[in-house]
C-alpha positions in Angstrom: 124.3 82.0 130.4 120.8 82.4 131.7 120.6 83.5 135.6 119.0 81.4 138.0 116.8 84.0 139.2 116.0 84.8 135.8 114.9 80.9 135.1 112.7 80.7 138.0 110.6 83.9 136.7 110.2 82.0 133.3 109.1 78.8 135.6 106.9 80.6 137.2 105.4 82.7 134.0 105.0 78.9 132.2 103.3 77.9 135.9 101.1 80.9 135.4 99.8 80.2 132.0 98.7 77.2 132.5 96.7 78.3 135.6 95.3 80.9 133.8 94.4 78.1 130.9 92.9 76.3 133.4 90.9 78.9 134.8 89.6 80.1 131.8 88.6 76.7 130.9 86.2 76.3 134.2 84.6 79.7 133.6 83.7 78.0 130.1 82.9 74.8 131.6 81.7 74.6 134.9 78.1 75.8 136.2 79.5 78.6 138.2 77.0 80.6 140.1 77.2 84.6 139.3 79.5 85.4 142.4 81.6 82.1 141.8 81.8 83.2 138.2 82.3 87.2 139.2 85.5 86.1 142.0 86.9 83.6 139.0 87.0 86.6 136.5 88.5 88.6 139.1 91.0 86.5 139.5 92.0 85.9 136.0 92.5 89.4 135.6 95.1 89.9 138.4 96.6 86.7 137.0 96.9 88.4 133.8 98.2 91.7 135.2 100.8 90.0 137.4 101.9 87.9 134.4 102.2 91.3 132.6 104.3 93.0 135.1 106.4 89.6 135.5 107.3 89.5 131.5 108.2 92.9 131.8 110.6 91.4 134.5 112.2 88.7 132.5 113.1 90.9 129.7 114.7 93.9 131.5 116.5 91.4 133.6 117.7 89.9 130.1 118.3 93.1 128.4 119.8 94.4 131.6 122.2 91.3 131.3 123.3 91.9 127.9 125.2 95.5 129.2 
């Protein structure tokens, strides 16, 4: 059995992805101007490192689970 906490990280990682999707999407899509654009990238990034760190976090919580 999967714990809850462990359930609402993979929520939140599948919530993530999307809004990373999404946000990748506008920079493609949408006349940004260069700081718009710039502060979007930013973003992304830290999304991207935070999803890292948060994967890393599901699967020591699940490998911590299996001792």
């Amino acid at each position: 059995m999967v714990a809850e906490y462990i359930k609402r990280m993979y929520k939140e990682d599948t919530e993530l992805s999307d809004k990373i999707f999404k946000a990748e999407r506008r920079l493609k899509t949408l006349d940004l101007d260069k700081r718009e654009k710039e502060l979007l990238i930013s973003q992304v990034q830290k999304m991207k490192a935070y999803q890292e760190v948060l994967q890393a976090r599901i699967k020591y919580a699940i490998e911590k689970g299996k001792k």
